[in-house]
Structures are given as C-alpha cells and as structure tokens.
N, C-alpha and C positions, 0 to 999 in steps of 0.2 A: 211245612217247608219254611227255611228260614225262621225257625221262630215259630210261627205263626202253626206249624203241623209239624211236632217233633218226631214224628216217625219215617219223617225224611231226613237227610242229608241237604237237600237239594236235589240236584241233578248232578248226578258224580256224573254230570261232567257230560252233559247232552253225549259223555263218553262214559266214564265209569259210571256214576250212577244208573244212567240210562244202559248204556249195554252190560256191564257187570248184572245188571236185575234184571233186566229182561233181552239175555244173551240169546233166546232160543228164535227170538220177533226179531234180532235186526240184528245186522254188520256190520259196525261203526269199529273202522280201522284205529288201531292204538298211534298216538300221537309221536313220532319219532322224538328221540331222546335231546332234552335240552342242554347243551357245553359249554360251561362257563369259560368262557373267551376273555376275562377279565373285565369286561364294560358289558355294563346293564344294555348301552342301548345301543349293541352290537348281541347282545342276547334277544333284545325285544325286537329286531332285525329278522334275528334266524328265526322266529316262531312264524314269521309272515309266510311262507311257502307250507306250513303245515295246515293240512286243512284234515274234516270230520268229514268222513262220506256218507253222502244221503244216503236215508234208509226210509225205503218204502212204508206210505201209509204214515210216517213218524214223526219224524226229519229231511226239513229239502235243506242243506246248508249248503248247497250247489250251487245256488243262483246268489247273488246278492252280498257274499260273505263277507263278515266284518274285520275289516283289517284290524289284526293283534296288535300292531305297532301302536295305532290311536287308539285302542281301547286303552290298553294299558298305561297309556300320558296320559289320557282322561282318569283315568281310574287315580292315578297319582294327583294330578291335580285338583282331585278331589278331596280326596285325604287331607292336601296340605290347607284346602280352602276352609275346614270343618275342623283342622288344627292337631290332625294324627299327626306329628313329624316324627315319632320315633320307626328309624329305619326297617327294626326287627317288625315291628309290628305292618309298616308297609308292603315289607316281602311277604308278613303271614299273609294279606291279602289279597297279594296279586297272587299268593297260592292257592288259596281257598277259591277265587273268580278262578283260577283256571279250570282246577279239576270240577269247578260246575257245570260248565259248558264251554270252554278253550277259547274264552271268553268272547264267545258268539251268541250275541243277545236276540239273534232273529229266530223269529217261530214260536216264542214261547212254550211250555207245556204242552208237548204233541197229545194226538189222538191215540188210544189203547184198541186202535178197530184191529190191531194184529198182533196184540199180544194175548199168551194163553191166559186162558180163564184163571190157574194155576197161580201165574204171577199176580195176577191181579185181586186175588184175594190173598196175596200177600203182601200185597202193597198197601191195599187197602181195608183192610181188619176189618173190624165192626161195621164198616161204610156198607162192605156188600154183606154180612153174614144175614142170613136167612132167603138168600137168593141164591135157585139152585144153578147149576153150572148152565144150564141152558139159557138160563133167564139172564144171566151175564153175558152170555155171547150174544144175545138179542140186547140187550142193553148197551155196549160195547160200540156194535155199529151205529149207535146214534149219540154225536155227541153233546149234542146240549142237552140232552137227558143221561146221561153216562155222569157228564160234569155235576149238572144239578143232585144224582145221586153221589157223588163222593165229596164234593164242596157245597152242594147249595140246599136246595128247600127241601131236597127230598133225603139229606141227607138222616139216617138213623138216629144218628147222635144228637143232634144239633147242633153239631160245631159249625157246619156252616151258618147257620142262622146266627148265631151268638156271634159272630167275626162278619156278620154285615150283608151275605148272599142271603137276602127276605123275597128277591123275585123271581122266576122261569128266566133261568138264560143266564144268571150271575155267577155260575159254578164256572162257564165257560166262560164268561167276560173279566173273571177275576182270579185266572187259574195261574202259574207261576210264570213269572217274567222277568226280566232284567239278568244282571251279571247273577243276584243273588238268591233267584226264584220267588218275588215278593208276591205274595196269592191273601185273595181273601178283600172284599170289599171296605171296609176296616185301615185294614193296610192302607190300598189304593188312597183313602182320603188322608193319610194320618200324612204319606209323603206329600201330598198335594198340600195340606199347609205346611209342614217342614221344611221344603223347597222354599214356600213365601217368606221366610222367616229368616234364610239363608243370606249374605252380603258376597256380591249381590244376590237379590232376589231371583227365584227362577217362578213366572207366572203361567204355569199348565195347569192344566185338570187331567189328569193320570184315572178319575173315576169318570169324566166323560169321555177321556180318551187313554183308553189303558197300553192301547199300541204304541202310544208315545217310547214305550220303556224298549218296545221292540226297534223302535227307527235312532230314535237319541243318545247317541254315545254319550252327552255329559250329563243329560237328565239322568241316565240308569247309574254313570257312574255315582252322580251326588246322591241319591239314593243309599246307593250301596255303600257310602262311604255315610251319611246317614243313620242308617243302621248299625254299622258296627260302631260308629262313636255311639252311640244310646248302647246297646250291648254287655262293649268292654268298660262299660261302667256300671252293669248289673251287677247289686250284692252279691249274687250269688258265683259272677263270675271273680270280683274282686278275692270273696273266701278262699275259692278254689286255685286261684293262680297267685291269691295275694301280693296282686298292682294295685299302687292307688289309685291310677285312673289308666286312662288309656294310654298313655305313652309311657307308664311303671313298667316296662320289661326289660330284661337286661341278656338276653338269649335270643336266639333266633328259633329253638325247637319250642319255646313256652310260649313265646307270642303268637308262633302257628296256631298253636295246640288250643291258646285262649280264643283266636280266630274263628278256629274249625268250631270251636265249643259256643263261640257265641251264632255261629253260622247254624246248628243244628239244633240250639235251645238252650241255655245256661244250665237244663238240666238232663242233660241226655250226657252219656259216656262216651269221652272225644274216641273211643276206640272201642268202641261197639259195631260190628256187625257193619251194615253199610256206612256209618258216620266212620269206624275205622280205617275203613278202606280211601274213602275222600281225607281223612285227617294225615294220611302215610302220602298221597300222591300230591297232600298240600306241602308238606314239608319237603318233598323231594325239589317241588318247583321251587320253593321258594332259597333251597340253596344252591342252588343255582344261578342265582342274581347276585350280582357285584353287590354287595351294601354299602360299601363306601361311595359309589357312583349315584344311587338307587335314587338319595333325595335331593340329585340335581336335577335327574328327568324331569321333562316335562314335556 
C-alpha cells in the first residue's frame, strides 16, 4: 500500500478499492457525482453531505465522520507547506485522497472477518498461499493474528519483518492509515521524523501512537503530502512522466496519472487492474475542481 505493498492501490476508496474488491462483504453506496459549479470551495462545500455507508464487521464511517470540507484545506495546506504549488499536480491529489477513502481517515484498514476467503487470497497472494480455505476462515476471525499473518511476523515472505513489524501485534498496529494508507512499522517512524524536520515542526510519535493518523486531519495531511513530495521526485517516476521535479507538470491528466503512480509504487502500471480503476476515478475527481481557484484554498 502506498508504496510500501505494491499490489495495492490503497483503498479505492474505503469505496472503490474496498467495495470494487470485495463487492460480495459489503455495501458501500457510490459517492454521488461531483459538478463543477466554477469555485473549488463551492465544490469542497457540495462533497460535505456525501457520506460512505457503514458496512458491517468493516467500516463504521457512521459515527464520527470526517468533514470533506477540512480534510481537503488541510490536505491543501499541506502541499503548499512542503512547497507542491503546482495546481495540476494539487488537483492530482486531492484526486487520488479521494478515491482512497472519500477522504475519511477514520478506522483505518478494517477487519476481513466478512470477507470470503476467495477475495482474500486475492488480495493477499503469497501472504496466505499454503493455507487451506478453512484455515483462512479460522484465521480471518482473529485479527492480530490475521494482520501479523499478511503484515507481520508470521508473514511468509518476510516483507513484513523487512518494513519493521518484528513483534506479535505490529501487523495490526501498523496496518494502513491516513488519507493515503501509510502501513508498515518503517513507515510509521520514517513520518515521525519527517514531521520533526518539517517548518513548523510537527512533534508526535505516529509509532507510539499510530491512531494519531486516524484523529489528526493535519498530521495525516502532512504525511500524505510528505510522501508524494518524496515520490514525485523518484527516478523512476521523473523517467516515466519526464518532470523535473514535482511541480514539472503541465496537464492536469499526467499529474494525476504521476499521482496515482506514485500512490501505488513508481513501479506498478497507473492502469492496471485495481491501480487502474483508482487512477480513472482520480482523474474524474480531480476535473472537477476549479484550478484556477484550487491554490487559493485554504
């Protein structure tokens, strides 16, 4: 996720990712359509009345929900703190946060205790292979053993070990969060001093307190805005989109695209398969926003 497990997307979108993949576990109502009204923050208005319906066992986005209006300032003010000013590339992200979860940072990476076994060894490849379909559905209902099997100690591969889950219980405590699904014990510290470093400084612990990412609209934003400046400045993205850095765009569909592509891994195909599907419904969002209005938000 994010980076970090290319064979995710993220979370198309505590909506698409999440119900596009595992459509048969849950009901999460499609987001009514967003109309460019001519003003950014007369569009970041209309998104406030759309909400994601709890889905059992999964997501509670019921209680508590995070106003779109200040995500989306935060999210901006982020950007411009960390020094993205280019417009295109701001729209790419408020595209990209949306279709990962309609930019509702509570709950992080739910529980799979209802989804079929089916999806889940499709989600998760190598993590569960050699477990038979029963042994997943026993496994499934418990999740700090579920998590530590697909992120942590017990993971197959190792990948959880190599990205920092070394304890019982890290798979769960370090599973995806924020606007842009940051997972993996690794992570959790790299932002904890990246935040220190930041003007101003932001002083948390995000690996003694990973929930922060769930309660803190500007902590998750700077994060996320964090990470795609580190990103949209990987070789491998600069080759492929040929920007010289992050604010070289000069379109609004290639800055998505660079977005969605640094969102899913500088090596993964912006239109592959589930990254495709989040790549198409970032681009949709993201024209949809005034640009000429976009980097006066705040």
């Amino acid at each position: 996720m994010s980076g970090y497990l290319n064979e995710f997307s993220g979370v198309d979108d505590f909506q698409k990712w999440l119900v596009k993949q595992r459509k048969d576990a849950f009901g999460i109502e499609d987001e009514q359509p967003v109309k460019n009204s001519g003003s950014s923050s007369e569009i970041i208005k209309s998104l406030q009345g759309n909400s994601i319906s709890p889905v059992s066992g999964r997501i509670d986005l019921s209680s508590s929900p995070v106003d779109k209006k200040k995500a989306m300032e935060s999210i901006l003010a982020s950007l411009k703190k960390v020094g993205i000013t280019n417009p295109y590339v701001q729209a790419g992200v408020l595209g990209v946060c949306h279709k990962e979860g309609g930019f509702n940072i509570k709950g992080g990476e739910m529980s799979y205790k209802n989804t079929p076994v089916s999806r889940i060894r499709e989600v998760f490849g190598k993590r569960v292979k050699g477990l038979s379909d029963s042994e997943i559905d026993t496994l499934k209902k418990n999740d700090e053993k579920f998590w530590d099997r697909v992120y942590g100690v017990d993971d197959p591969t190792g990948m959880g070990k190599r990205l920092g889950n070394t304890s019982p219980g890290d798979g769960l405590k370090y599973r995806g969060r924020g606007y842009n699904g940051i997972t993996f014990k690794t992570a959790y510290q790299k932002y904890t001093d990246l935040l220190k470093k930041m003007n101003p400084p932001t002083n948390v612990d995000l690996v003694a307190n990973p929930d922060i990412l769930e309660k803190d609209l500007q902590v998750a934003a700077d994060v996320a805005a964090l990470y795609f400046l580190e990103v949209l400045n990987n070789p491998i993205i600069k080759r492929k989109y040929k920007n010289k850095d992050h604010n070289d765009f000069k379109d609004l569909k290639t800055a998505t695209e660079a977005v969605s592509n640094a969102n899913a891994g500088p090596g993964n195909n912006v239109y592959a398969g589930i990254i495709g599907d989040g790549t198409r419904k970032a681009i949709a969002f993201a024209q949809n926003l005034d640009l000429g209005n976009l980097s006066t938000t705040s």
